[in-house]
N, C-alpha and C positions, 0 to 999 in steps of 0.2 A: 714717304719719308722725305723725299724731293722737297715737295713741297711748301712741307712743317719745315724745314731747312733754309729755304730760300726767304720764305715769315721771316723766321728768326732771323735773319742776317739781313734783315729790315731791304731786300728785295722782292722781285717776285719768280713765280716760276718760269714764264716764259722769258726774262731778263737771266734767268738760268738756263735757260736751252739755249739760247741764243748766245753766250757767253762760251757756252759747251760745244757748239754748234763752230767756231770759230776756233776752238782749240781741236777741231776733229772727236769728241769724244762721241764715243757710240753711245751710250748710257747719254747724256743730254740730249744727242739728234733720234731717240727712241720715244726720251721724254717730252721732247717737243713733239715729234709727231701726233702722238697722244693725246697731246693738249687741244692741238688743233684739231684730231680726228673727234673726241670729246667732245669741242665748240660746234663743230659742226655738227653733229649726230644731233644736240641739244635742241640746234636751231630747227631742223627738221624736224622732229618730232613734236617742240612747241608751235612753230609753224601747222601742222597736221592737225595739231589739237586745236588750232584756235580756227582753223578755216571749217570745221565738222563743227564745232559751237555755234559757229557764226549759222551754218544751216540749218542747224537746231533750232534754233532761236527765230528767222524765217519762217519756218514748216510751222513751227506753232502761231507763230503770227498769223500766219493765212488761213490757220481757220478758224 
């Protein structure tokens, strides 16, 4: 709902945690952490996918 919120009020969400994050609010410095814990879990995991494709794609090669 964060989120949808921050859309609608034509910003975005981490310009809402960080807003939040400044006013002390535990609800936006939760939000934000999330964001970032989110971004990062994302990048890892596509990270993981693309470097196991990559050796996929190798191993068939060679033979």
């Amino acid at each position: 709902m964060t989120g949808a919120g921050a859309v609608l009020g034509l910003g975005c969400t981490v310009g809402h945690g960080l807003s939040g994050l400044s006013l002390l609010s535990l609800g936006s410095t939760l939000g934000l952490a999330c964001i970032f814990l989110g971004a990062w879990a994302t990048i890892r995991i596509e990270s993981w996918r693309s470097s196991n494709n990559l050796a996929t794609l190798v191993v068939a090669d060679g033979n």
